[in-house]
N, C-alpha and C positions, 0 to 999 in steps of 0.2 A: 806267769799266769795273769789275763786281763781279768780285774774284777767285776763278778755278774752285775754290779750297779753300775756297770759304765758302757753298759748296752747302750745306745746312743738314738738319740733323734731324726728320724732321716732328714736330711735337705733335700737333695735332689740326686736322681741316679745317676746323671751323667755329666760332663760337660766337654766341652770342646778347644783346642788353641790353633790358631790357622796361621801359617809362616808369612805374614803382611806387616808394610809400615808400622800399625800400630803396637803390635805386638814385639817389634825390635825396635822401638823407642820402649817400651817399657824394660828391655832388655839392656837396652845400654842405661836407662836411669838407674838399674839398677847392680850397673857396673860387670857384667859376665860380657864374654866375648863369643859366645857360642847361643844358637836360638834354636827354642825349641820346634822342632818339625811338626806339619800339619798332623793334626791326628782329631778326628770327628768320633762322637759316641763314646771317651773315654768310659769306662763303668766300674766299682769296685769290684777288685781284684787284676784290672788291666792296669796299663803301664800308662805312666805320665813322667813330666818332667817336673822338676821343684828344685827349687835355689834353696844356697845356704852359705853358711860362712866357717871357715875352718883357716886358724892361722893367718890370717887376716887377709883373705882370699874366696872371692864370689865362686861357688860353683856352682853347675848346671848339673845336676845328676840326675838318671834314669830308674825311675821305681815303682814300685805296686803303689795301688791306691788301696790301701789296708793296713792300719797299725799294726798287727797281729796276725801274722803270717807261720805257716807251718810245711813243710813237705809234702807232696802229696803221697795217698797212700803205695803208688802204684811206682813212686821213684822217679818222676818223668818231670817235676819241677817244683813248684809249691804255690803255695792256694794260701787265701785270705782264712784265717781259722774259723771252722763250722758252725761253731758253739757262741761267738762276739762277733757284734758288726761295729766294726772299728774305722771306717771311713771316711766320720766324721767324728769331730770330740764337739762336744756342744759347753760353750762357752763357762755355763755357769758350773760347769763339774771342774774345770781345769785346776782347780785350785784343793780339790777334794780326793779324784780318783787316784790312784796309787800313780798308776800307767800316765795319764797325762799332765800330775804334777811335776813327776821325773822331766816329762821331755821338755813340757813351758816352762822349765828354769835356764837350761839351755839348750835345747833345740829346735826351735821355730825355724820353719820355711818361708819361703812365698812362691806359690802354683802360679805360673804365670798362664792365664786363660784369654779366649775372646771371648764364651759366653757360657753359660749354662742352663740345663733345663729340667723343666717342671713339666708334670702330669697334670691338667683340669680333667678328667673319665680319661675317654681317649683319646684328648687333644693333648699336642706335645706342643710345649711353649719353649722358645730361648730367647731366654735374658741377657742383655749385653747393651756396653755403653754404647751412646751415640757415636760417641766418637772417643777413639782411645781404647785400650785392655784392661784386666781385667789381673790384681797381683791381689791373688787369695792367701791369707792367711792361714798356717797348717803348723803340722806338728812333723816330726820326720825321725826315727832311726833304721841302725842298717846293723840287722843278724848277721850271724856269721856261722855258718852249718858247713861243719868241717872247715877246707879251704875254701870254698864258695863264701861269697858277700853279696848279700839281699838289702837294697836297699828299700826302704817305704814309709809312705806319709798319709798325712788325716790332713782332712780339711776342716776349720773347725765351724760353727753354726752358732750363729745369736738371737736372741728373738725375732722375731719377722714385723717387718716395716708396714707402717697400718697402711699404705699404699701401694702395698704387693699378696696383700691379704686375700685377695679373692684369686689368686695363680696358687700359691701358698700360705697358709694359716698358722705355721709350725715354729718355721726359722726360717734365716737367708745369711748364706755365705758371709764371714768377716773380708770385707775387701780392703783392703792397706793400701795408706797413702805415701807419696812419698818422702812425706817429711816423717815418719813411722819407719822406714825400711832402714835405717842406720840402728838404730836400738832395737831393731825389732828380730834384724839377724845378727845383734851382736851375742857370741855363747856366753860372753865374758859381764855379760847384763845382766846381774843375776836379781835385780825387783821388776818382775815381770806387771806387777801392780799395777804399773802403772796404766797399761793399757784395758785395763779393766773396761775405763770410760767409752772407749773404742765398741763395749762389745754389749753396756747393758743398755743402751739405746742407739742402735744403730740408726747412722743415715744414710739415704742417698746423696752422695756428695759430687754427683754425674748424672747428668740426665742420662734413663736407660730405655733400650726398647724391650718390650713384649711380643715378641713374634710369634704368631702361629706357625709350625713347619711340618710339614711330613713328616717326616722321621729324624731323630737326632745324627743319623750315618749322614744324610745329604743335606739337608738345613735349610729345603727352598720351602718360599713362604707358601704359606695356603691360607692368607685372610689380612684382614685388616689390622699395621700394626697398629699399637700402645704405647704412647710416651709417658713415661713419670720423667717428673721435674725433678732436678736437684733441690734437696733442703736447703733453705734458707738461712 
């Protein structure tokens, strides 16, 4: 059972990883042999891909985007639970909530993405580096409902960057670096603490764009982009 205090902050409803150079260098830095396929619009409850470590071994595995997943009533597969939106864990609970102090002692992922996006009314923005992917920070286990195995992961959310404030006010995505990805999928790491610093002043450590696009499915632009600088 997710506890009701751990209803979470949204970030953003969707993101995206598109099968390019950049996204299998970020694959190979982070040592898997398999890349994840094009998929646009991901949204909770759909399917993504997220890395981890087991036995001293990178895997690419296949799963919901929702901590807390249940059967559906109808027997036909299973759904993100109705009652918790568990998509994201936001930063400053990981240390508190029942559910995600379990998984950040050992179970951290990393979502490997090319962008993701945000609502301004009815403009849909995607955020994405200049150049380079995008290895989000998460949380991940996998049910076991009967013989079946479900696997699924949270992205987790930090305060938001006082220069992406006017796209989002809320949070923004933890995004990992890769001197972070050795301790950060190690299970056997057990003072998560350490990355605290990682999550209570996030930076832009990449210059990213702001894209205006039509719709998060096809991602072509429709306006003038946005550059933010990397922090200094």
């Amino acid at each position: 059972m997710v506890e009701a205090s751990s209803i979470l902050l949204k970030m953003c409803g969707r993101y995206n990883v598109i099968d390019n150079p950049h996204v299998r260098e970020l694959c190979s830095t982070l040592g898997i042999k398999l890349y994840p396929g094009t998929r646009t619009n991901i949204c909770p409850g759909g399917q993504g891909q997220f890395v981890v470590e087991r036995d001293g071994q990178r895997l690419l595995l296949d799963g919901m985007w929702s901590a807390s997943v249940q059967p559906k009533p109808d027997g036909s597969g299973y759904r993100p639970h109705p009652d918790f939106k568990t998509f994201n864990a936001r930063s400053d609970r990981l240390g508190t909530s029942k559910l995600w102090r379990r998984l950040y002692s050992s179970q951290r992922a990393i979502i490997p993405a090319s962008g993701w996006h945000e609502w301004v009314g009815k403009q849909c923005y995607e955020l994405k580096p200049a150049a380079g992917a995008l290895a989000l920070g998460g949380l991940y286990q996998v049910y076991a409902f009967g013989d079946e195995v479900v696997p699924v992961f949270t992205i987790i959310t930090c305060p938001p960057h006082p220069d992406l404030m006017h796209i989002h006010d809320k949070s923004l995505p933890l995004i990992s670096q890769p001197a972070d990805f050795d301790a950060w999928l190690d299970p056997a790491w057990k003072h998560p603490e350490i990355f605290q610093s990682l999550m209570q002043q996030p930076m832009v450590r990449a210059e990213l764009q702001v894209i205006p696009i039509d719709s998060p499915k096809t991602l072509v632009p429709v306006g003038r982009i946005e550059i933010v600088g990397a922090d200094q």
